[in-house]
VEXROZA-350498 format. One line per field, with one value per residue (C-alpha): x, y, z; residue in one letter; residue number from 1. Coordinates in steps of 0.2 Angstrom, whole numbers, plus 5000, padded with zeros to 4 digits. Layout:
<atoms>
c1 = c(X, ...)
c2 = c(Y, ...)
c3 = c(Z, ...)
resn = c(A, ...)
resi = c(NUM, ...)
</atoms>
This chain:
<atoms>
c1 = c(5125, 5105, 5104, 5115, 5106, 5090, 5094, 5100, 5083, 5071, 5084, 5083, 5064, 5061, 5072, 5061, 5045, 5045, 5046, 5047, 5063, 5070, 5071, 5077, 5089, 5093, 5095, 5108, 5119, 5116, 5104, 5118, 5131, 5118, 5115, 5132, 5136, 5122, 5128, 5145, 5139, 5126, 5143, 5154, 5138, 5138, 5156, 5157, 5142, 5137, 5124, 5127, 5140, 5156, 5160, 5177, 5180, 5191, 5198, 5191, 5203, 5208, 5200, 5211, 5197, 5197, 5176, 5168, 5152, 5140, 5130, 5109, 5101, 5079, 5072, 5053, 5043, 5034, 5018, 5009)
c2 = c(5323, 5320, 5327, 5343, 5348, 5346, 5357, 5369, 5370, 5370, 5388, 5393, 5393, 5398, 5413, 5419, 5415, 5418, 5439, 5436, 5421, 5435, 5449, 5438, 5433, 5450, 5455, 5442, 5447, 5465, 5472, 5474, 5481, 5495, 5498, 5501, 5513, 5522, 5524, 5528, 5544, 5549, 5548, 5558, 5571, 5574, 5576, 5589, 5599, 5606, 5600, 5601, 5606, 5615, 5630, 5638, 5653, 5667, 5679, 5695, 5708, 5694, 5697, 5691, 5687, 5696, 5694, 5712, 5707, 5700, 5706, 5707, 5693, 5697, 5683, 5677, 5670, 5654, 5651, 5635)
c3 = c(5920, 5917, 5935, 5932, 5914, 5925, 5940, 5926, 5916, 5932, 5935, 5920, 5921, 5936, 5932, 5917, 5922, 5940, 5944, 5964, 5960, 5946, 5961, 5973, 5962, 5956, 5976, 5979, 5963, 5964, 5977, 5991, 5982, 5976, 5992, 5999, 5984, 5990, 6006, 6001, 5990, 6007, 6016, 6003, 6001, 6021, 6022, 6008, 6016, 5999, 5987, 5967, 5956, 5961, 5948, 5946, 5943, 5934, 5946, 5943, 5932, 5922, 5904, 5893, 5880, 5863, 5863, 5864, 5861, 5847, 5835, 5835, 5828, 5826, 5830, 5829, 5841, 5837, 5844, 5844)
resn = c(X, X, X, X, X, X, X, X, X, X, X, X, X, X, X, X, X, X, X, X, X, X, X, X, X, X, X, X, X, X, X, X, X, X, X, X, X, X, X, X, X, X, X, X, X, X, X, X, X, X, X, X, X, X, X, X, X, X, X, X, X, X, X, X, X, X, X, X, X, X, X, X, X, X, X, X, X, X, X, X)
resi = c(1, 2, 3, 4, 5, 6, 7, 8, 9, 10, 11, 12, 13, 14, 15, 16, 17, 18, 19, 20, 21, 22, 23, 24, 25, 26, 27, 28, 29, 30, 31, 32, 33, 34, 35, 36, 37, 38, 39, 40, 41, 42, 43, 44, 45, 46, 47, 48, 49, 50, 51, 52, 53, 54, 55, 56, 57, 58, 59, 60, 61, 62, 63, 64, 65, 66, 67, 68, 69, 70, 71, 72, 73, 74, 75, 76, 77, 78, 79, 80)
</atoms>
C-alpha cells in the first residue's frame, strides 16, 4: 500500500512540475486522437472541393416579405 501511495506521489509530481513529463503525458492521452480529427476534417475538406461556408438561397421571384424598406437614421461619425 506504502508502495502504491508512493508510485502515486512521484506521478503526481512529476506531472506538475515537470513540463517535458506534462506533454508527453498530454501526447499519449490526447495528442493522437487530435491528430486523427485533423486528418479526418483535411479528408472531408478535399472531398467537398469547396472552402467555407455553404449559403442557401431564395429562388429568385420569390418575395414574399412585407419589408419595403426603412427609414433614414442621421448618424454621426466618431472620431478618436
Amino acid at each position: 500500500m506504502k508502495l502504491l501511495f508512493n508510485i502515486f506521489l512521484i506521478f503526481m509530481l512529476l506531472t506538475a512540475f515537470v513540463p517535458p513529463f506534462r506533454r508527453f503525458l498530454f501526447h499519449l492521452l490526447v495528442g493522437r486522437q487530435l491528430v486523427k480529427e485533423q486528418k479526418k476534417a483535411d479528408q472531408a475538406r478535399q472531398r467537398t472541393g469547396r472552402n467555407g461556408v455553404q449559403v442557401d438561397h431564395a429562388p429568385p421571384g420569390t418575395s414574399d416579405s412585407r419589408f419595403k424598406g426603412g427609414e433614414y437614421v442621421d448618424y454621426e461619425e466618431v472620431k478618436d
